[in-house]
N, CA, C and O atoms as a Tinker XYZ file with bonds, in Angstrom:
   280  protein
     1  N     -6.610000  -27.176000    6.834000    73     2
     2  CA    -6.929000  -26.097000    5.925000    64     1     3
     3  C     -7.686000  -26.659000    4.732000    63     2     4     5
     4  O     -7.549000  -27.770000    4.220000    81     3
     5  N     -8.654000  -25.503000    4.330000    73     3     6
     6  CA    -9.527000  -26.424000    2.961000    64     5     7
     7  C     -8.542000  -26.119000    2.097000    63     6     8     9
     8  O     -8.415000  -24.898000    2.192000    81     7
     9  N     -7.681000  -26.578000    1.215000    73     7    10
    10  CA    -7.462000  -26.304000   -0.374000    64     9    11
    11  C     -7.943000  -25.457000   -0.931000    63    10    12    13
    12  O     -7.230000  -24.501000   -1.236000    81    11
    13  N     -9.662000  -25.461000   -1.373000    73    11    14
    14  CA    -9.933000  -25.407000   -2.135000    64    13    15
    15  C    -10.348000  -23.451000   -1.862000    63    14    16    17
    16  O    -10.311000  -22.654000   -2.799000    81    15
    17  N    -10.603000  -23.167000   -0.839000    73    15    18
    18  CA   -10.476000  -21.823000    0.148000    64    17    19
    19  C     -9.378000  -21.180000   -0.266000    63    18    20    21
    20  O     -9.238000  -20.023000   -0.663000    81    19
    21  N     -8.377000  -22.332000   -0.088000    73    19    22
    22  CA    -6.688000  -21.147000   -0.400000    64    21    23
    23  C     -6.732000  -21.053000   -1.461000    63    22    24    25
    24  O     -6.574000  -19.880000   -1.797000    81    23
    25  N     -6.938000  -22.011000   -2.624000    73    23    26
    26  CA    -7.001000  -21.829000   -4.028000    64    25    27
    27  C     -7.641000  -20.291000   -4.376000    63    26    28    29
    28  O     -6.952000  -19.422000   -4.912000    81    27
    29  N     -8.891000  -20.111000   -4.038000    73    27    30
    30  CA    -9.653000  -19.526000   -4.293000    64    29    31
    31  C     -9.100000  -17.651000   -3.645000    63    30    32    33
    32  O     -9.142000  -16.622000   -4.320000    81    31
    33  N     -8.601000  -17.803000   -2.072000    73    31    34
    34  CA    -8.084000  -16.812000   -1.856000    64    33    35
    35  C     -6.816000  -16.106000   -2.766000    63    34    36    37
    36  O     -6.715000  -14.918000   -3.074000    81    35
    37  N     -5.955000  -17.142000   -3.069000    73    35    38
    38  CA    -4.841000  -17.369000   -4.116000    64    37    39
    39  C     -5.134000  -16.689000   -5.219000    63    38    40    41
    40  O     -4.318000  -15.958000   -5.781000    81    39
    41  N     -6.287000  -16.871000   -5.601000    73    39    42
    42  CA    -6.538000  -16.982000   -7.166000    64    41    43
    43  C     -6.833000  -14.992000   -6.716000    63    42    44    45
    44  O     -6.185000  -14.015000   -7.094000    81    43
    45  N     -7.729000  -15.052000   -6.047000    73    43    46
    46  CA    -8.108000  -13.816000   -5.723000    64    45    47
    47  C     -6.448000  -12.624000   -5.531000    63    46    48    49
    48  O     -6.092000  -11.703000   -6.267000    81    47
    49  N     -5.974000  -13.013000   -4.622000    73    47    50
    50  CA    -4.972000  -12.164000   -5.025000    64    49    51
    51  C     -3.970000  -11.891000   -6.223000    63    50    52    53
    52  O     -3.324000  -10.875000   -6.479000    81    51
    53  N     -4.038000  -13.099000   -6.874000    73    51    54
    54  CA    -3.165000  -12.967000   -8.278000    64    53    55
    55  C     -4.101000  -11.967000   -9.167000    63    54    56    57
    56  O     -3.537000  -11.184000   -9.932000    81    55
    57  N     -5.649000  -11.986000   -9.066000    73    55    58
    58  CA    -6.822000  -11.124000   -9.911000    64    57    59
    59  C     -6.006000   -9.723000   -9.530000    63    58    60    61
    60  O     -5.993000   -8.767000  -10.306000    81    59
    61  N     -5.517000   -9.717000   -8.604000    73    59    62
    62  CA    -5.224000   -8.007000   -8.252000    64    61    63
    63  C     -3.838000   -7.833000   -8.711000    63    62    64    65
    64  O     -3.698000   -6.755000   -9.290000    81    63
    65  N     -2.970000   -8.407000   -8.655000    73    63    66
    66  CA    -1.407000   -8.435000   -9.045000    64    65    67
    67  C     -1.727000   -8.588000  -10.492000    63    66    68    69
    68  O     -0.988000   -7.920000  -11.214000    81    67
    69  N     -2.916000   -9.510000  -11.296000    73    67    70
    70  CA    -3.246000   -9.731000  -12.752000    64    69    71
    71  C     -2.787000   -7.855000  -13.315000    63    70    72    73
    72  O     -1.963000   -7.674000  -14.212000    81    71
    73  N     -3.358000   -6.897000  -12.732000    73    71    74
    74  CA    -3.261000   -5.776000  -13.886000    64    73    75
    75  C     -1.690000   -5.407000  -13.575000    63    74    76    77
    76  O     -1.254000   -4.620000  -14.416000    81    75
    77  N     -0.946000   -5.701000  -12.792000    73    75    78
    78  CA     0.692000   -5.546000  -12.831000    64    77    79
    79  C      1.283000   -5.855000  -14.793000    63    78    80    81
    80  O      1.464000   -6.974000  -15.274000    81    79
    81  N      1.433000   -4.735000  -15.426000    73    79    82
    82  CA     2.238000   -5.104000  -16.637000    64    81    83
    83  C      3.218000   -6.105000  -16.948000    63    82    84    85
    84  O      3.338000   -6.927000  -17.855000    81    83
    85  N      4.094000   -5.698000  -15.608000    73    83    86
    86  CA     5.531000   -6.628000  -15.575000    64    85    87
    87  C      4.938000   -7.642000  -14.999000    63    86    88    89
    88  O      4.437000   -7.462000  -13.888000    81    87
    89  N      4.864000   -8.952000  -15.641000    73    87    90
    90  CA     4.483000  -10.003000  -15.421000    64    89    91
    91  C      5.351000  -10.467000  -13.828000    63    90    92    93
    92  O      4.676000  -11.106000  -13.021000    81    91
    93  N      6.473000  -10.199000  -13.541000    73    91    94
    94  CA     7.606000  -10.283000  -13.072000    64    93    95
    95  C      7.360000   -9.899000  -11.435000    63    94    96    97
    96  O      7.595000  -10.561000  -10.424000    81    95
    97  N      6.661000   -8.251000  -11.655000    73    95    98
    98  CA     6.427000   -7.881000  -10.502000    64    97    99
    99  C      4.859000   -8.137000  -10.202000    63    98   100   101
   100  O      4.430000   -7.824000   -9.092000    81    99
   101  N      4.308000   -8.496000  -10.818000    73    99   102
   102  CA     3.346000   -9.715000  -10.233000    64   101   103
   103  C      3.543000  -10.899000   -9.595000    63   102   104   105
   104  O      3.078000  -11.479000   -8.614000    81   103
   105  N      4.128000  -11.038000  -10.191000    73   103   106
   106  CA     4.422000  -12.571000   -9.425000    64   105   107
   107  C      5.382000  -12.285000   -8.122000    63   106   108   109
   108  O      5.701000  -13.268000   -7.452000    81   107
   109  N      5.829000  -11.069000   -7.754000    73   107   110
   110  CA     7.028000  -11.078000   -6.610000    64   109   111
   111  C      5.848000  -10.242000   -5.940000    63   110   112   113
   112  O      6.049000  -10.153000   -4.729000    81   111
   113  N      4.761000   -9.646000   -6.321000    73   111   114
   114  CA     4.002000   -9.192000   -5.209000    64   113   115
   115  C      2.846000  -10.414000   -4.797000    63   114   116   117
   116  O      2.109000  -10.396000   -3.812000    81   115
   117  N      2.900000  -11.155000   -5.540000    73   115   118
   118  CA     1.564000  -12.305000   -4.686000    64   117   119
   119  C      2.981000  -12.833000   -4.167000    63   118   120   121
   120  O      2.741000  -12.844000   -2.960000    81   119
   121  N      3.989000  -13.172000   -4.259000    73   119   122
   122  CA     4.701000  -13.996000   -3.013000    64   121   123
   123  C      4.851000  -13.024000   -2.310000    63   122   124   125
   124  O      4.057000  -13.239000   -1.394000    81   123
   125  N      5.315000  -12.125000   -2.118000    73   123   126
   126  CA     5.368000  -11.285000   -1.180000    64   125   127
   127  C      3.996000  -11.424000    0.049000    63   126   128   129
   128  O      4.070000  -11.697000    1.247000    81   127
   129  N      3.075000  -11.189000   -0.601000    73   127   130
   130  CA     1.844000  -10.894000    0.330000    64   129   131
   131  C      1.347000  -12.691000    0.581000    63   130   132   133
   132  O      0.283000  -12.811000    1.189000    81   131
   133  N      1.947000  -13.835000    0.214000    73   131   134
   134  CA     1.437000  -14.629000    0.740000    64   133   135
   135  C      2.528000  -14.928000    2.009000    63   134   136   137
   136  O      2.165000  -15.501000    3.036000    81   135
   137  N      3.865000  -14.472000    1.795000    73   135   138
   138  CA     5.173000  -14.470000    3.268000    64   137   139
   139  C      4.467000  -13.255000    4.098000    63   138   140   141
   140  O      4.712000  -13.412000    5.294000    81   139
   141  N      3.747000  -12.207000    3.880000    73   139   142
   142  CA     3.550000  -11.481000    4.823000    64   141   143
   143  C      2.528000  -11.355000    5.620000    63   142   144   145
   144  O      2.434000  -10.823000    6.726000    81   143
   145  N      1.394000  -12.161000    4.632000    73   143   146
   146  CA    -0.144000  -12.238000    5.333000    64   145   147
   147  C     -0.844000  -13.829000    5.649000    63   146   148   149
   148  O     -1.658000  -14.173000    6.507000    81   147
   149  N     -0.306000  -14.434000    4.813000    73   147   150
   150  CA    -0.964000  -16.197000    5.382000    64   149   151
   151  C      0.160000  -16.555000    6.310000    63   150   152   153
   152  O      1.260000  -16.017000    6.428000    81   151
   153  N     -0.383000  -17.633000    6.974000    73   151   154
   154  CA     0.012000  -18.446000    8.176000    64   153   155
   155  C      1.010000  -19.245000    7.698000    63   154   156   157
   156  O      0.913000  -19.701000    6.559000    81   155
   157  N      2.117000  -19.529000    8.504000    73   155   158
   158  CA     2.876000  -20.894000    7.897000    64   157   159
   159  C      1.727000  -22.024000    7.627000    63   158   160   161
   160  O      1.538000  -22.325000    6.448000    81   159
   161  N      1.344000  -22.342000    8.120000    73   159   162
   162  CA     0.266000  -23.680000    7.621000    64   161   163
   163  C     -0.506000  -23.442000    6.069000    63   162   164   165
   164  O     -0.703000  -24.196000    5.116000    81   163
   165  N     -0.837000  -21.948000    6.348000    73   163   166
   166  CA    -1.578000  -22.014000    5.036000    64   165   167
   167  C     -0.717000  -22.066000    3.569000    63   166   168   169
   168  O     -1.067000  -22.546000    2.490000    81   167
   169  N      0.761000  -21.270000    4.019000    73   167   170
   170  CA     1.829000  -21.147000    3.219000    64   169   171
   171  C      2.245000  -22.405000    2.938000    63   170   172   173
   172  O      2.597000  -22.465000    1.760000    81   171
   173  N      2.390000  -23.727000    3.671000    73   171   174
   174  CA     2.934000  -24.548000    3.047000    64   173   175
   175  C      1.665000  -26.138000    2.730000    63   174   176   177
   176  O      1.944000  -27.286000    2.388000    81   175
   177  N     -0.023000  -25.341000    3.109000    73   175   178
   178  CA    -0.871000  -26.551000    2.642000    64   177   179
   179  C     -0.970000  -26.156000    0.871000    63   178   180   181
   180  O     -1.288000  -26.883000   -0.070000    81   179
   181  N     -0.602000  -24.873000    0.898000    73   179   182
   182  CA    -0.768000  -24.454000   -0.475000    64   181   183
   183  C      0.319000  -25.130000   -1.698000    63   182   184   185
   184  O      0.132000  -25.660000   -2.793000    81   183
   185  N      2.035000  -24.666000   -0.537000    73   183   186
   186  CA     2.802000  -25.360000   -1.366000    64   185   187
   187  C      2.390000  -26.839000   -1.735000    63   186   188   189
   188  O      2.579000  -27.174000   -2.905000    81   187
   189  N      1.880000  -27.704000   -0.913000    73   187   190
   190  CA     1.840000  -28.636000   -1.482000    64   189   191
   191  C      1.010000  -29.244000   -2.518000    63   190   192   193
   192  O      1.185000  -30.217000   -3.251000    81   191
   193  N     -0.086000  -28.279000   -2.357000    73   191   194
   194  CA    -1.354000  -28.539000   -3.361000    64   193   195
   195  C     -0.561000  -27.980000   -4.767000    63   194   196   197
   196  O     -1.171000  -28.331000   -5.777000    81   195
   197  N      0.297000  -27.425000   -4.961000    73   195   198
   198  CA     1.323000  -26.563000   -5.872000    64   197   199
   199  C      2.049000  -27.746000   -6.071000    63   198   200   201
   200  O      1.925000  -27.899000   -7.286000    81   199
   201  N      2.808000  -28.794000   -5.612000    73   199   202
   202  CA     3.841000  -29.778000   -6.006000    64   201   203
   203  C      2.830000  -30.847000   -6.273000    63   202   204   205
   204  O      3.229000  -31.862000   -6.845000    81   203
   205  N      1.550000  -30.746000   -5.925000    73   203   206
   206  CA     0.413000  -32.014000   -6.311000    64   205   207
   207  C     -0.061000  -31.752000   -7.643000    63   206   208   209
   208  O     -0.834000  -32.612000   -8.065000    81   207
   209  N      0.240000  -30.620000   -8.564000    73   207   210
   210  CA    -0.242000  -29.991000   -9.842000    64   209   211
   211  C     -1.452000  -28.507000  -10.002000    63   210   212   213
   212  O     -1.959000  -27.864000  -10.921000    81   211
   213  N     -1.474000  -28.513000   -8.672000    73   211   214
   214  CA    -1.532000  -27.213000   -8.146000    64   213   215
   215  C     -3.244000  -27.193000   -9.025000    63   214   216   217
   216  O     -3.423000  -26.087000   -9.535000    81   215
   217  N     -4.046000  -27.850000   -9.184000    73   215   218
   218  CA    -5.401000  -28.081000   -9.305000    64   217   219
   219  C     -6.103000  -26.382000   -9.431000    63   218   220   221
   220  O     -5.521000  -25.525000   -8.766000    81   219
   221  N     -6.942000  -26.082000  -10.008000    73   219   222
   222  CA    -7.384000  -24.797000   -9.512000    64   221   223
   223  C     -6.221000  -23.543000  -10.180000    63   222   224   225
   224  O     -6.392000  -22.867000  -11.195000    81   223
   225  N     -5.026000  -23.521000   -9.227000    73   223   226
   226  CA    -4.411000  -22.210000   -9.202000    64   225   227
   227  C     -4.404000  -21.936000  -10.650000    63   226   228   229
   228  O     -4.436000  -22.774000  -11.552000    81   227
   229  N     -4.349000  -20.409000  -10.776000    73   227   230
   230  CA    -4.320000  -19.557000  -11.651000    64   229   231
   231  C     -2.816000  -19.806000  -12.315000    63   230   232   233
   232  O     -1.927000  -19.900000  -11.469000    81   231
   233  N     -2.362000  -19.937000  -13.817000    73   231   234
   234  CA    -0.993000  -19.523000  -13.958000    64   233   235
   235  C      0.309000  -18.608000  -13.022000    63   234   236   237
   236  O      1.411000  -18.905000  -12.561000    81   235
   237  N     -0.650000  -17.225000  -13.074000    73   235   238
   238  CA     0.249000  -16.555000  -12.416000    64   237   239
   239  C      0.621000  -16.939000  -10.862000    63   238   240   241
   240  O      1.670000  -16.686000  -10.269000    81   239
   241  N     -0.499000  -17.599000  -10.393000    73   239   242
   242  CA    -0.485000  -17.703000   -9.236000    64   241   243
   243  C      0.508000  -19.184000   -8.820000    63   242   244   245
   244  O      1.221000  -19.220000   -7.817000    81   243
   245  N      0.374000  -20.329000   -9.798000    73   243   246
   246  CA     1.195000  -21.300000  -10.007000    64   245   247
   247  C      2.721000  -20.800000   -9.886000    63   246   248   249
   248  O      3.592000  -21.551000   -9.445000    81   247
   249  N      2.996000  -19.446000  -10.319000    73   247   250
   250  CA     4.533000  -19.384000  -10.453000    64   249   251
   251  C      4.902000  -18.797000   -9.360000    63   250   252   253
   252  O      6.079000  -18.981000   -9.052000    81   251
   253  N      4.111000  -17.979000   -8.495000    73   251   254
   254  CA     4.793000  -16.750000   -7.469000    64   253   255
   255  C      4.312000  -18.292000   -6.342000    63   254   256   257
   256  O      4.870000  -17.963000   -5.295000    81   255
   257  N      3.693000  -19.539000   -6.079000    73   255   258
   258  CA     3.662000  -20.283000   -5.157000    64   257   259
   259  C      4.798000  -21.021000   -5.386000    63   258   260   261
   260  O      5.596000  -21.258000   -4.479000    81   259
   261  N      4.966000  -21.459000   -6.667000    73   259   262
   262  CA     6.782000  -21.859000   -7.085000    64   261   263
   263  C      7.602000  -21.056000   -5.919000    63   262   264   265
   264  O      8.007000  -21.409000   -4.812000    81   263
   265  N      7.683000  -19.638000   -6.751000    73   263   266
   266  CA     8.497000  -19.025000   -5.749000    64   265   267
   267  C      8.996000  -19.145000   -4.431000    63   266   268   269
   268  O     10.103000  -19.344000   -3.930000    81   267
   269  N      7.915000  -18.977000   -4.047000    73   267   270
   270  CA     7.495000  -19.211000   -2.285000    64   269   271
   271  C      8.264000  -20.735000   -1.416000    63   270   272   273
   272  O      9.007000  -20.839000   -0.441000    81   271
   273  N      7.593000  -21.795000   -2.409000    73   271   274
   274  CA     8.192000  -23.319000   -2.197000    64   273   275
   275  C      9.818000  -23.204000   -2.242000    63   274   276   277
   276  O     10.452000  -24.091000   -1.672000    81   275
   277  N     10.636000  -21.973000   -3.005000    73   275   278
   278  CA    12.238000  -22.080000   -2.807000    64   277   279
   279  C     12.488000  -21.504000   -1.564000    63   278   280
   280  O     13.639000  -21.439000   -1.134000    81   279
């Protein structure tokens, strides 16, 4: 998997969860839609680019891939 692709897809879905008010339910809808729509592979090349300092990702998107990694 490229990184830098998922980053970018990543980033893209947090842009849409971004106008969510509740910071909270942003972040439980990009994990949500990354357990329901990416691949295990892509789910965990991401986690790791996320435990490597997560390069790229967006804040919000840094925390709901947290999530995901529990």
């Amino acid at each position: 998997m490229d990184i830098e692709n998922l980053v970018k897809m990543a980033n893209s879905i947090g842009d849409f969860f971004s106008a969510e008010p509740d910071r909270e339910i942003g972040v439980a809808g990009i994990t949500q839609h990354l357990k329901n729509f990416w691949e295990q592979r892509m789910q965990l090349a991401t986690i790791q680019h996320y435990e490597a300092g997560g390069e790229g990702l967006t804040d919000l998107v840094k925390t709901a891939v947290g999530q995901l990694a529990k």
